[in-house]
KOLMARLUM-42070 format. One line per 5 residues: number of its first residue (from 1); their letters; for each residue z, y, x of C-alpha. Coordinates in Angstrom, 2 decimals, decimal comma, padded with zeros to 5 digits. Layout:
% residues N
NUM	a	Z/Y/X  ... $
This chain:
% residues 321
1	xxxxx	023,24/-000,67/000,55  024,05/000,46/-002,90  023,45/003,94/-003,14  019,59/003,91/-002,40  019,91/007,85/-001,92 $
6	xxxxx	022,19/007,24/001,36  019,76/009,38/003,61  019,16/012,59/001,02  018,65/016,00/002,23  018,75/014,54/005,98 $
11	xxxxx	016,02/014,65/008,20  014,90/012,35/010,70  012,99/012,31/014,01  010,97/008,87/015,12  009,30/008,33/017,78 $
16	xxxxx	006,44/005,64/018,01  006,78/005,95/014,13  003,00/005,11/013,18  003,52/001,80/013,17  005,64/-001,69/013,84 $
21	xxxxx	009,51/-001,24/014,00  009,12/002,73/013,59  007,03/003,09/010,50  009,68/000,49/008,82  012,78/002,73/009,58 $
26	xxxxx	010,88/005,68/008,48  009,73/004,04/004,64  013,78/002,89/004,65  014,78/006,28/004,94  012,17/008,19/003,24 $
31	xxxxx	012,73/005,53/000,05  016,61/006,74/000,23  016,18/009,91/000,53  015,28/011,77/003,68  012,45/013,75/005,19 $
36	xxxxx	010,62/012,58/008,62  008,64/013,71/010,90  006,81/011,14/013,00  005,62/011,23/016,31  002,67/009,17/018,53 $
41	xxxxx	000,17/009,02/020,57  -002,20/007,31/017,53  -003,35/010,19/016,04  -005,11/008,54/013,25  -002,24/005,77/012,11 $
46	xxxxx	000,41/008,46/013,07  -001,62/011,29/010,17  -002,45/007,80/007,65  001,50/006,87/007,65  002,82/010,49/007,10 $
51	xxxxx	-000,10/011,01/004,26  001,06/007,64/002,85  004,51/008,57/002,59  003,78/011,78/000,69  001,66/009,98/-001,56 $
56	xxxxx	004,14/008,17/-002,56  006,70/010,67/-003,30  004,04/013,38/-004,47  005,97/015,33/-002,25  005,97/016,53/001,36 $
61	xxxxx	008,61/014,14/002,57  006,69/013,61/006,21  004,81/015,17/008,62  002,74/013,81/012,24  002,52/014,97/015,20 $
66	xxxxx	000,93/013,87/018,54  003,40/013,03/020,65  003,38/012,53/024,28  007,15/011,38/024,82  006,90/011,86/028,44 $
71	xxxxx	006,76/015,42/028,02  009,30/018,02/027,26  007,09/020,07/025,75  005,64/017,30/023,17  009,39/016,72/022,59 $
76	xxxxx	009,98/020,23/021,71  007,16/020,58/019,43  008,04/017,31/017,71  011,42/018,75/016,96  010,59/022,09/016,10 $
81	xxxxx	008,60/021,22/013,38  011,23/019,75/012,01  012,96/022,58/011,88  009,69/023,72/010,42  009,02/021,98/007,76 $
86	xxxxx	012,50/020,58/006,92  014,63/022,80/008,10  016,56/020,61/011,21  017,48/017,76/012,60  020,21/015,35/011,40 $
91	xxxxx	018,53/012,07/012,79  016,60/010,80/015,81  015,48/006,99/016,46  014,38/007,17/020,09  011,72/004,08/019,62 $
96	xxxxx	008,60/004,81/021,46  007,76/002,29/023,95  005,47/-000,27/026,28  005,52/-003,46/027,87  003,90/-004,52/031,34 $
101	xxxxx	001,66/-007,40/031,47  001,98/-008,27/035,44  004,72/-006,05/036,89  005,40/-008,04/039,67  001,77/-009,22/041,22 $
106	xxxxx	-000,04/-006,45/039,53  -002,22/-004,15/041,82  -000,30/-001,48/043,87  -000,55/001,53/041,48  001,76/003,91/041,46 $
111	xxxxx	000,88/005,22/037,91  001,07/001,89/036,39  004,08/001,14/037,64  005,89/004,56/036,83  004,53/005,00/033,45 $
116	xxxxx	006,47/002,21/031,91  009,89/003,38/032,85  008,76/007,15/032,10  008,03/005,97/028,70  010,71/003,54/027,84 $
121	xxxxx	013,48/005,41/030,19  013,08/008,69/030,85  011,20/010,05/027,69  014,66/008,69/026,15  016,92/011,17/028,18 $
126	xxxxx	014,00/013,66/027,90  014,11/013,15/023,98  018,02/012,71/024,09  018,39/016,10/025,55  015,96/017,84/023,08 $
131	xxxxx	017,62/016,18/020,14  020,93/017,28/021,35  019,97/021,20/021,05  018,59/020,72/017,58  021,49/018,82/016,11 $
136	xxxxx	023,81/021,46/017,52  022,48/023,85/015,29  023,43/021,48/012,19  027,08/020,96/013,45  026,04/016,88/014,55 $
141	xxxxx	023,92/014,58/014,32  023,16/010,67/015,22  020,82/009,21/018,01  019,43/005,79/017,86  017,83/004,62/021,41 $
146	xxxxx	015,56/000,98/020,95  016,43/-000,88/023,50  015,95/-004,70/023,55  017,67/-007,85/023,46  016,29/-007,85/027,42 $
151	xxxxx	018,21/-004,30/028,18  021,26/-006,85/027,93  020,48/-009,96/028,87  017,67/-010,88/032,00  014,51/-012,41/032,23 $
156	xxxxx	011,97/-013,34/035,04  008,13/-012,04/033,64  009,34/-009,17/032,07  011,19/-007,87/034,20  009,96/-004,02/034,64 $
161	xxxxx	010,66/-003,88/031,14  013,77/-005,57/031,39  014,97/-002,87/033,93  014,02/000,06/031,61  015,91/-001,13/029,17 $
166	xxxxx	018,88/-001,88/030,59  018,55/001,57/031,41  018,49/002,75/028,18  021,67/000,78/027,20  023,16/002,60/030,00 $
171	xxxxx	022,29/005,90/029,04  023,49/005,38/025,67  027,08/004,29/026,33  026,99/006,84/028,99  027,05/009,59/026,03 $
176	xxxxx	030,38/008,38/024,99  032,04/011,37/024,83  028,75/013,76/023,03  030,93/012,71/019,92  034,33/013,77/020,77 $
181	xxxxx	032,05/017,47/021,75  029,78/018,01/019,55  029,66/015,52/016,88  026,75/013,83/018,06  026,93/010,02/018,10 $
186	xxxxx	024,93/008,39/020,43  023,43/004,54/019,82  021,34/001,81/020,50  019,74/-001,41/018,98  018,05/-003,87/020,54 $
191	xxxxx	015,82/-006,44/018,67  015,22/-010,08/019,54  010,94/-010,71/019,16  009,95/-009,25/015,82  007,26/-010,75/013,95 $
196	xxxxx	005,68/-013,87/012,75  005,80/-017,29/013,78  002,90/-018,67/015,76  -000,34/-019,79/014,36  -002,74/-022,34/015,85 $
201	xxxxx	-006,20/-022,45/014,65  -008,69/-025,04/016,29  -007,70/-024,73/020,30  -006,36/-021,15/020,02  -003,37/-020,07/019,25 $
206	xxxxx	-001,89/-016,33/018,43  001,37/-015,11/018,91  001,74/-011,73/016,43  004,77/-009,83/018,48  006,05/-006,43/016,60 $
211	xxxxx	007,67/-004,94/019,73  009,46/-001,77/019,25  006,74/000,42/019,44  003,00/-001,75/018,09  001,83/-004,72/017,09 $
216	xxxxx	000,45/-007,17/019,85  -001,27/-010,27/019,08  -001,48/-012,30/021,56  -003,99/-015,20/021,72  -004,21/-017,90/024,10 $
221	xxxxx	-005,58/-021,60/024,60  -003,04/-024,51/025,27  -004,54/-024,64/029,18  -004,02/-020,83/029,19  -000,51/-021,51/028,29 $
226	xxxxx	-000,12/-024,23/031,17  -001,01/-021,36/033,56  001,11/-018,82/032,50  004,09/-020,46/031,30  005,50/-017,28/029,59 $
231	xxxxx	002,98/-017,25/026,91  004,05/-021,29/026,35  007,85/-019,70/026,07  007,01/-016,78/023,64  005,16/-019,19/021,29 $
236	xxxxx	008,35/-021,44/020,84  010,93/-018,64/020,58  012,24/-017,33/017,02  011,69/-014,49/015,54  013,92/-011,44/013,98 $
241	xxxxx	012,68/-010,30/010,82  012,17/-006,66/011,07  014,24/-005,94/008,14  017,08/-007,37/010,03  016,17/-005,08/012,53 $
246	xxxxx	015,86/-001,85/010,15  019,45/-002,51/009,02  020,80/-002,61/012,24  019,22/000,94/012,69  020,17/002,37/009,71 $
251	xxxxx	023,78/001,06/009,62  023,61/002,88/013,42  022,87/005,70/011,95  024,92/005,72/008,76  028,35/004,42/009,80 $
256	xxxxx	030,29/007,03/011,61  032,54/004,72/013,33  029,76/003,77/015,22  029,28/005,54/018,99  027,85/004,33/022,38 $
261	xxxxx	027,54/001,21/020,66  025,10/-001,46/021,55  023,79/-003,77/018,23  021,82/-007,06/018,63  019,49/-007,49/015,82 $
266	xxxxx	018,57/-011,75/016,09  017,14/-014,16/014,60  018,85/-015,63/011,53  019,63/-012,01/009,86  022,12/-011,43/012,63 $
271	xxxxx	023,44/-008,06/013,46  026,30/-007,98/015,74  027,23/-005,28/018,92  027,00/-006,54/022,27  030,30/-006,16/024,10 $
276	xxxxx	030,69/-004,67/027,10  034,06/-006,23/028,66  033,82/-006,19/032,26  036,93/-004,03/033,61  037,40/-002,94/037,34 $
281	xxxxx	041,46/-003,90/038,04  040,89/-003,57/041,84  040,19/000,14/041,11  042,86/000,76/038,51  045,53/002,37/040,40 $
286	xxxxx	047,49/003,99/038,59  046,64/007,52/040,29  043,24/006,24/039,05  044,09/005,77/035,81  045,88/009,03/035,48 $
291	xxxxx	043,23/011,46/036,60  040,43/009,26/033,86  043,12/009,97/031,42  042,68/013,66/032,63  038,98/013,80/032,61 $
296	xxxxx	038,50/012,27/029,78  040,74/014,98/028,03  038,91/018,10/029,93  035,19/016,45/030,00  034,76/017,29/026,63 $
301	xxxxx	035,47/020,77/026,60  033,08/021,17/029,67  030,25/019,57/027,41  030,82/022,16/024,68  030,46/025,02/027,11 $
306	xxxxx	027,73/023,70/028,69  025,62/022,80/025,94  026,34/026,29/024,14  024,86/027,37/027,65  021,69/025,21/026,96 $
311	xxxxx	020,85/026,14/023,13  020,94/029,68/024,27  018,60/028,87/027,15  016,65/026,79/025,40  016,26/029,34/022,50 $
316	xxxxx	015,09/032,39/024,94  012,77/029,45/026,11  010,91/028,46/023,16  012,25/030,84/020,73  014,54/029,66/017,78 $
321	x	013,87/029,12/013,81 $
């Protein structure tokens, strides 16, 4: 990007920004120009990042704060400071997530099994809805939801975290029309494995995977890999540099043309959108096809009332800045 200053006087919102794919978008943004604030549940990487940053600039330029993403009322402080401190909310990358080691044969739990689609799915809609009071106060904004190369495409040993994801790609082209309302554009990306290539050393060897949220290293012997053949797999697969991956999330956020749109950050510095194609002619009658035309015309207008309806609840709620 030429003008390194693309970002200036904007301010940004990340979540699971202490570290991995988050703490890269939020030094590409805070080098061109904008203010963050950062939220996690790592208290001390999540305050060492934001002290970093203002180091840096010798300026305030971030600011942490524990987030539980599961929680509206994290979700509300995390974007009330930045109303705080920075004075709104133009930006919010949606990234906070976890994996599942054994979701299919692990024990019956109910709160391991919930918490992974609270975190990766609903703390999305949760933070989606927060966002989208805030950034009605600046007249629009942009949303960018990490998803993953698995909320598109399907795979057997992840596949709890395969579901949530696919979730969140369906959330975000289900906010089609937030732009056409309110000026909001929603987004996603979704990353291949981010990271480094695998290392042996002696019998062992590690498998460093930057997921969307932390830094996993995985280690495992050759007969540990016979076992579980999924370890064997994620050894031999290739890797997306997470630079690729911070373009695709900042050309999200900076091209305007850009809305419910679904970008594949892969190996080999590839950025492309995922296409969604499949049409429905069985159920295109044309009396069908009339009254979308109609609905698509009136939705809008019902999404501007509506969320004027919200900010004005939401501000008797928690009280406005």
């Amino acid at each position: 990007m030429t003008n390194t200053k693309q970002f200036e006087n904007r301010v940004a919102v990340i979540t699971g920004g202490s570290r991995g794919i988050g703490k890269a978008v939020a030094t590409a943004l805070v080098e061109q120009g904008a203010k963050v604030v950062l939220g996690d549940v790592l208290e001390a990487e999540g305050e060492a990042t934001a002290q970093e940053f203002n180091s840096k600039a010798n300026a305030k330029v971030a600011a942490f704060i524990r987030t539980d993403v599961t929680k509206y009322k994290d979700n509300v402080a995390m974007f009330k400071l930045a109303e705080t401190e920075f004075g709104g909310v133009d930006i919010a990358f949606l990234n906070a997530g976890i994996g599942q080691s054994d979701p299919l044969f692990g024990p019956i739990d109910d709160d391991a099994d919930e918490r992974i689609m609270d975190i990766n799915t609903t703390a999305v809609m949760k933070g989606t809805k927060v966002a989208l009071i805030h950034m009605a106060k600046r007249g629009g904004g942009t949303i960018v939801n990490t998803a993953s190369f698995y909320g598109v495409y399907p795979e057997a040993f992840p596949c709890s975290y395969v579901a949530s994801k696919h979730a969140v790609v369906g959330w975000t082209r289900s906010l089609y029309m937030l732009h056409k309302a309110c000026n909001v554009r929603v987004n996603a990306v979704c990353p291949y494995y981010a990271g480094k290539e695998s290392k042996r050393e002696g019998n062992v060897i590690d498998v460093l995977i930057i997921s969307a949220l932390e830094t996993d290293i995985i280690k495992f012997s050759p007969e540990l890999g016979e076992q579980f053949p999924q370890l064997k797999l994620i050894s031999k697969l290739p890797r997306v540099n997470v630079e690729t991956v911070v373009k695709a999330v900042l050309t999200l956020m900076e091209d305007e043309t850009r809305n419910a749109q679904v970008l594949l950050a892969l190996p080999g510095d590839i950025i492309r959108p995922h296409q969604f194609t499949e049409s429905l002619p069985e159920a295109d009658t044309p009396e069908a096809l009339q009254a979308r035309k109609e609905y698509e015309e009136a939705y809008p207008e019902l999404i501007k009332a509506r969320l004027a309806a919200s900010v004005e609840a939401y501000d008797k709620q928690y009280g406005s800045n």
